[in-house]
C-alpha positions as CSV (number, residue, x, y, z in Angstrom):
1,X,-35.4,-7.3,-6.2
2,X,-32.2,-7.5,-8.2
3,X,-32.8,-6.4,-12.2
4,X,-31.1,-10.3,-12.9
5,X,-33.8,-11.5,-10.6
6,X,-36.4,-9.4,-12.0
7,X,-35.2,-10.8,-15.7
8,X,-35.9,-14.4,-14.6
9,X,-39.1,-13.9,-12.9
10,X,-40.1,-12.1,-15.7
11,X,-38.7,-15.3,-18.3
12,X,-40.6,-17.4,-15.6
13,X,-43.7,-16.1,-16.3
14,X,-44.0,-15.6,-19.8
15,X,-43.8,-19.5,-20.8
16,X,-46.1,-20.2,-17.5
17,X,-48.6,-17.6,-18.9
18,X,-48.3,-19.5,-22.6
19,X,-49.0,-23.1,-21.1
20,X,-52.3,-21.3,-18.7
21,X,-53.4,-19.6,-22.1
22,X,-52.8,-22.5,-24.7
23,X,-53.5,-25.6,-22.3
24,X,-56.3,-27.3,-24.4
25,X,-57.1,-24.3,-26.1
26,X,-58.9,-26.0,-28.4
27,X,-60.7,-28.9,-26.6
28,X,-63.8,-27.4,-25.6
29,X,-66.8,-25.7,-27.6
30,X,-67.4,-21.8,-28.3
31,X,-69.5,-21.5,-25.3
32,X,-69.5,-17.5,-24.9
33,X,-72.1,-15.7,-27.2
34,X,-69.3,-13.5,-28.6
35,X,-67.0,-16.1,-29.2
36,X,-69.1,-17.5,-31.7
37,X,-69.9,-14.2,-33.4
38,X,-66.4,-14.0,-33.7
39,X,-65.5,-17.6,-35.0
40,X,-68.7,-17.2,-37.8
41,X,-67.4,-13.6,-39.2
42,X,-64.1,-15.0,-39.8
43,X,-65.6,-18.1,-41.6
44,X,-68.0,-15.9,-43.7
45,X,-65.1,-13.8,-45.1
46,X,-63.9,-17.5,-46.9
47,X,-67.6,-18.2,-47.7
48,X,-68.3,-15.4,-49.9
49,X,-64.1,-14.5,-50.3
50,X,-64.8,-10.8,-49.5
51,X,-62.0,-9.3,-47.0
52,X,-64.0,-5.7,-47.0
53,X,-67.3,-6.3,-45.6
54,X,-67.3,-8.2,-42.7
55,X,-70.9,-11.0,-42.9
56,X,-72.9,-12.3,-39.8
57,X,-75.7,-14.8,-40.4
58,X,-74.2,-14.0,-44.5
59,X,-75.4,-10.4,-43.7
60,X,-73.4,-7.4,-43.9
61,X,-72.2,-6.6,-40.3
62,X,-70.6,-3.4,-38.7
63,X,-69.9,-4.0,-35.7
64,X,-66.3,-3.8,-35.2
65,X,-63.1,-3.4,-37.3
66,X,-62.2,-6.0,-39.0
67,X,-58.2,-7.0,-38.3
68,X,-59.1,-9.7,-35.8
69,X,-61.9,-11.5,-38.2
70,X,-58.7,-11.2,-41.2
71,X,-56.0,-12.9,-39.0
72,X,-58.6,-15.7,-38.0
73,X,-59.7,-16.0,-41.7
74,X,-55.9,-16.9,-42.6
75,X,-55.6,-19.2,-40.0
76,X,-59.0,-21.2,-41.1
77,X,-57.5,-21.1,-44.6
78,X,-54.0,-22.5,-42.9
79,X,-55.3,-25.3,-40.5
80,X,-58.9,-25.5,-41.1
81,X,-62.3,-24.1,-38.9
82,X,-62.0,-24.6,-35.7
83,X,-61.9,-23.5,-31.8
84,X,-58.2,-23.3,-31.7
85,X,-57.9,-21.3,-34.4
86,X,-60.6,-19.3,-33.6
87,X,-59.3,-18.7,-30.2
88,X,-55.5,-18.4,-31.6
89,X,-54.9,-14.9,-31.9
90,X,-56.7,-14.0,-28.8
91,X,-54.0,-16.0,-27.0
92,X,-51.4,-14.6,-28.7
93,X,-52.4,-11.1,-27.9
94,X,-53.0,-12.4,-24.1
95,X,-49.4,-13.5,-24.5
96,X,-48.5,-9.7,-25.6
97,X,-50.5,-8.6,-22.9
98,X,-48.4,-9.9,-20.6
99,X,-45.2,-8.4,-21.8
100,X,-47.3,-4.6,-22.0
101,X,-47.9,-5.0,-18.3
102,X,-44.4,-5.8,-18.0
103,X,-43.1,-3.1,-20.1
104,X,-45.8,-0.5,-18.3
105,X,-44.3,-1.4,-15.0
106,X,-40.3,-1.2,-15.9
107,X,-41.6,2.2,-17.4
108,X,-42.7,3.9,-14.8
109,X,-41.1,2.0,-11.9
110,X,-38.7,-0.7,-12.7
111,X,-38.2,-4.3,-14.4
112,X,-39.1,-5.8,-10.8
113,X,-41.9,-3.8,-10.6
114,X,-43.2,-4.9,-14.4
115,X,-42.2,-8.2,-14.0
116,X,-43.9,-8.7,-10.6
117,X,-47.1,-7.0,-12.5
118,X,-46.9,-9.5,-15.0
119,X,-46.9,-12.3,-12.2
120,X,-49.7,-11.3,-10.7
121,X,-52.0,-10.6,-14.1
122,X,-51.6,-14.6,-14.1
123,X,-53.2,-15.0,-10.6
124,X,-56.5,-13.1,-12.1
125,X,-58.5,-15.4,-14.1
126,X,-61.2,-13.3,-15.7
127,X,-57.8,-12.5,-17.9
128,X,-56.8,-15.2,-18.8
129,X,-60.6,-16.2,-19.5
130,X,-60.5,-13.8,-21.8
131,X,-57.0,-15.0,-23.5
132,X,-58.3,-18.1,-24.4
133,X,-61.6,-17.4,-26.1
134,X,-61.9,-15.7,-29.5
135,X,-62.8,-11.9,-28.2
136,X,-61.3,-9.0,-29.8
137,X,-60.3,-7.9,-25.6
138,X,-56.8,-8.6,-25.5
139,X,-55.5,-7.5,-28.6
140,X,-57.0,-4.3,-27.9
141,X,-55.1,-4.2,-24.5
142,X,-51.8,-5.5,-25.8
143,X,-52.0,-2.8,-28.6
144,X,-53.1,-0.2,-26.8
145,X,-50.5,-0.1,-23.6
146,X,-48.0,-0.8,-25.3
147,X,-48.8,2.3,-27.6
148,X,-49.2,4.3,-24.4
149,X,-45.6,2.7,-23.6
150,X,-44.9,4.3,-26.2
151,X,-46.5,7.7,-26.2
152,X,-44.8,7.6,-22.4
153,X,-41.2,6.8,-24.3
154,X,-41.6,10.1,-26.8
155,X,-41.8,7.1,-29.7
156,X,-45.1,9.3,-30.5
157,X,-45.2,8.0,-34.2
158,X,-44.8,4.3,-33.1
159,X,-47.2,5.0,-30.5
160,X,-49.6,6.1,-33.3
161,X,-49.1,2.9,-35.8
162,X,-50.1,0.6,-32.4
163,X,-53.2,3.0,-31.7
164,X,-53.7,2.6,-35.4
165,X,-54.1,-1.6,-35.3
166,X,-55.2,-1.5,-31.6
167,X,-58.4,0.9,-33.3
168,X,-58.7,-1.9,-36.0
169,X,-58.8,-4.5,-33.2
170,X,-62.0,-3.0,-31.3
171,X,-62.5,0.4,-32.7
172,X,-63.0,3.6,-30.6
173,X,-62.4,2.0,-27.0
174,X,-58.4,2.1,-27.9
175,X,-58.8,5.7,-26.7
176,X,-58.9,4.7,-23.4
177,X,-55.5,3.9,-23.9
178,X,-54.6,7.8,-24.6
179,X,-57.0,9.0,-21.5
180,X,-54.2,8.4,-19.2
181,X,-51.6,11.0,-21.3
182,X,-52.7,14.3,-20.1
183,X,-52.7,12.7,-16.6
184,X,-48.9,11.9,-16.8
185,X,-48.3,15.1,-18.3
186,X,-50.1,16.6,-15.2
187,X,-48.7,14.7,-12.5
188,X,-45.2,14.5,-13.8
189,X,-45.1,17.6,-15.1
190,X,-43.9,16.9,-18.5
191,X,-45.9,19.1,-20.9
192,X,-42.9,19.7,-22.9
193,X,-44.1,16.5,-25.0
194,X,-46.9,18.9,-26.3
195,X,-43.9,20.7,-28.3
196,X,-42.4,17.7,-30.3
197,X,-43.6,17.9,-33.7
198,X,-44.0,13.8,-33.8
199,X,-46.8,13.9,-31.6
200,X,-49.2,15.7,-34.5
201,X,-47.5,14.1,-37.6
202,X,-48.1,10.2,-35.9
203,X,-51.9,11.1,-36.4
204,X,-51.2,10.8,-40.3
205,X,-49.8,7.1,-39.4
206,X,-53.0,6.5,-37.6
207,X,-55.3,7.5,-40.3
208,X,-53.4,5.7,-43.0
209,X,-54.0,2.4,-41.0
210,X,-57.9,3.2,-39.7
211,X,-59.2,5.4,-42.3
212,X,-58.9,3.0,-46.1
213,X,-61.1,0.3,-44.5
214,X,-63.9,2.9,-43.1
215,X,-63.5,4.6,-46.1
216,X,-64.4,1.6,-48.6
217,X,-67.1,0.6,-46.1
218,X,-68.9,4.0,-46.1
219,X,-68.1,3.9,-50.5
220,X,-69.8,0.8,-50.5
221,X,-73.0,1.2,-47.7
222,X,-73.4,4.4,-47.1
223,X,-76.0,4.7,-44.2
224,X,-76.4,1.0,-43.4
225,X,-72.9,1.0,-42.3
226,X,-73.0,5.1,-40.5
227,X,-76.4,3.9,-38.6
228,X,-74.7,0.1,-37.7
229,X,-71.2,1.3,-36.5
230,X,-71.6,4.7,-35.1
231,X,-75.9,4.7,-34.7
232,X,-75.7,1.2,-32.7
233,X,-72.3,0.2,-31.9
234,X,-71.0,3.4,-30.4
235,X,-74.3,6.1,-29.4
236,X,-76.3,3.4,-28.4
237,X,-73.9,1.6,-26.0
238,X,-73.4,5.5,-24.6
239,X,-77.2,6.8,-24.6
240,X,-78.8,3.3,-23.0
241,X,-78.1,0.1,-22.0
242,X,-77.9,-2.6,-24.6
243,X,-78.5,-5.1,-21.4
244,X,-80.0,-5.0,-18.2
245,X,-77.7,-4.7,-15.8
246,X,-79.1,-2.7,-12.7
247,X,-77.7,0.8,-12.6
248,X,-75.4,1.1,-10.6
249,X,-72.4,3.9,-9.9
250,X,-70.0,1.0,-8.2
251,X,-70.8,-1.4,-10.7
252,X,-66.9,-1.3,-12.1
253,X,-65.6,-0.8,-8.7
254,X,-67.1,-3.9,-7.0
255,X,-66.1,-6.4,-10.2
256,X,-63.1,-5.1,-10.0
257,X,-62.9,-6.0,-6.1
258,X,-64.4,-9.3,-7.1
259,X,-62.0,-10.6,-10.0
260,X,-59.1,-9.0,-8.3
261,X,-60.0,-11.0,-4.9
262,X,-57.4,-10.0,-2.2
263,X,-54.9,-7.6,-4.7
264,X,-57.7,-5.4,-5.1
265,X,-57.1,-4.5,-1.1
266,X,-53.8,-4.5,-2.1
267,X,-54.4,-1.8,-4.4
268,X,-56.3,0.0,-2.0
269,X,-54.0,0.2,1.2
270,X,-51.1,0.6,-0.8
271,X,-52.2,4.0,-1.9
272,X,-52.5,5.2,2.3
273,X,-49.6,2.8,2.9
274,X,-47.0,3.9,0.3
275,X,-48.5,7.2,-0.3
276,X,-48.5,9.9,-2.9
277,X,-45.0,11.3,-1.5
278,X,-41.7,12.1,-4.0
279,X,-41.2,11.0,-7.4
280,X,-42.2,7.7,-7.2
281,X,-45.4,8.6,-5.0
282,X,-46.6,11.2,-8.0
283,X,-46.2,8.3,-10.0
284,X,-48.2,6.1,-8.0
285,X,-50.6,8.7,-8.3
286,X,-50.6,8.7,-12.0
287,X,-51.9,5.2,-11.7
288,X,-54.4,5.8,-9.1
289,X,-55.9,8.6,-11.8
290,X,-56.1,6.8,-14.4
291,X,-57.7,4.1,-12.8
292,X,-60.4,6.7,-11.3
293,X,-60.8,8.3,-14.9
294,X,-62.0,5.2,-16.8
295,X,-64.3,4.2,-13.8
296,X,-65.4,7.2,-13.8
297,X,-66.1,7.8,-17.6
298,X,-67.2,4.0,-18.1
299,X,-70.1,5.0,-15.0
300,X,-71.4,8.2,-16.4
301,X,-70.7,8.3,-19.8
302,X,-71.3,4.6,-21.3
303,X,-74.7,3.7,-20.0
304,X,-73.8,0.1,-21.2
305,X,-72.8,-2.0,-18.3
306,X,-70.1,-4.9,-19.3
307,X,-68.0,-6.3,-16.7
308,X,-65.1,-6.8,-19.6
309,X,-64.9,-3.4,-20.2
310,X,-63.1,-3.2,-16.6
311,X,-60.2,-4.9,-18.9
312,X,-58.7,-1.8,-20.0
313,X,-57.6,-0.8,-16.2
314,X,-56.3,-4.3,-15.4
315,X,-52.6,-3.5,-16.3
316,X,-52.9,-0.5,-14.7
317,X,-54.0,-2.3,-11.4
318,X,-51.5,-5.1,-11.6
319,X,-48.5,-2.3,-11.6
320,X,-49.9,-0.4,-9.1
321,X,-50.2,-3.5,-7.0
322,X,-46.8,-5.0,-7.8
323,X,-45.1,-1.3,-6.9
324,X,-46.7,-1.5,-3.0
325,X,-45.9,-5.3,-3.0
């Protein structure tokens, strides 16, 4: 595929991903439990008109950072409470999405490669499920690649500002976005990134964004908020389930053969097909890693079992994919 051709599949896909994300956005109910967690946080910030602590049920809650619950509040205060604007922003970062995957693949590949990724992202639904409710999921993928994008670029302190609001999107699960770092580094042999000063001074950049809000909620609650967000939110969700799915090392391995239907085969041939062979095969390989590590870390290190968590490896899929295509 021709980079001209590449550009209009690409151009293609991006308005046909807005009208699968925003058709009737609004018309049904919050059905997902989540969703209207979501949708009353944001409300309860104009109900008592505090923009610090984040209320559930008009009690204090913890349980994530609070960036997605402020941009939905501004909306409600624009166009009124309700779905669409609950589920807004959650499109709009689905939307994002979309151009990460893109941008992932012409990284590492080429623009066909990242446009043909960004193609088939729109053939698996569980995305674009999760585009149009009002989850924090997307905005924490959008942000996230497309601060490994940049990490992968050598733009280390603008990769460090999109860690910073990806973190303030969904909190410590943006890291999976850096897991994949010291993999390239290894594969492609580029360790000489460990030697450019940027790399340490973008952690200030991702303090000043993460650290003020944690800070005023720790001034302000002390250990209601350390027992809350780190007690339940994070150790919990690592040291036992918080629901009952069975337990089950190929948990992640079979949703992602189910949501993925046919490309997940794809994926998997590809790899004996194309092979790990020259430049573009260590590459290939790089993805291959990656994918392994967060199966592998979400299996025996988070004892909660979520099939959305599976999210944070769907780019990674849909490039691979698109480079065997």
């Amino acid at each position: 595929m021709s980079e001209p051709s590449a550009r209009r599949l690409f151009i293609v896909a991006l308005p046909l991903g807005a009208i699968l994300i925003f058709w009737n956005l609004g018309g049904s109910e919050l059905t997902h439990w989540d969703e209207g967690r979501t949708a009353e946080r944001a409300r309860e910030i104009l109900v008592f008109h505090d923009w610090v602590t984040i209320h559930l049920n008009y009690q204090p809650d913890f349980a994530k950072p609070p960036l997605y619950y402020w941009l939905t509040a501004l909306l409600y205060q624009s166009i009124g409470v309700n779905e669409f604007a609950a589920r807004l922003w959650a499109a709009l970062f689905g939307i994002l999405g979309l151009y990460a995957v893109y941008r992932l693949g012409t990284l590492i590949f080429s623009s066909a490669v990242g446009a043909l990724a960004a193609a088939l992202l729109l053939t698996v639904s569980f995305y674009l499920e999760y585009a149009r409710a009002a989850m924090l999921d997307t905005g924490l993928l959008s942000f996230g690649l497309l601060a490994l994008c940049a990490f992968l670029s050598h733009a280390f302190l603008l990769g460090w500002t999109l860690l910073g609001i990806g973190f303030m999107c969904k909190g410590l699960w943006v890291f999976f976005y850096l897991l994949p770092l010291p993999i390239w580094w290894l594969t492609q042999n580029r360790w000489q990134a460990l030697r450019d000063s940027r790399l340490y001074l973008g952690v200030g950049i991702f303090l000043a964004i993460v650290l003020p809000w944690h800070l005023a909620q720790y001034a302000l609650h002390r250990q209601m908020f350390l027992k809350a967000y780190i007690g339940h939110e994070i150790l919990e969700r690592v040291q036992q389930p918080l629901n009952r799915r069975e337990d089950n090392s190929l948990f992640y391995l079979a949703r992602l053969a189910d949501k993925w239907h046919v490309w997940f085969y794809w994926l998997v041939i590809g790899q004996v097909v194309v092979g790990w062979r020259g430049k573009e095969g260590k590459k290939l390989a790089f993805l291959a890693l990656w994918i392994l590590a967060v199966l592998l870390t979400l299996t025996f290190f988070i004892q909660t079992k979520m099939v959305r968590y599976t999210l944070v490896v769907y780019p990674t899929v849909a490039v691979s994919v698109a480079y065997c295509l």
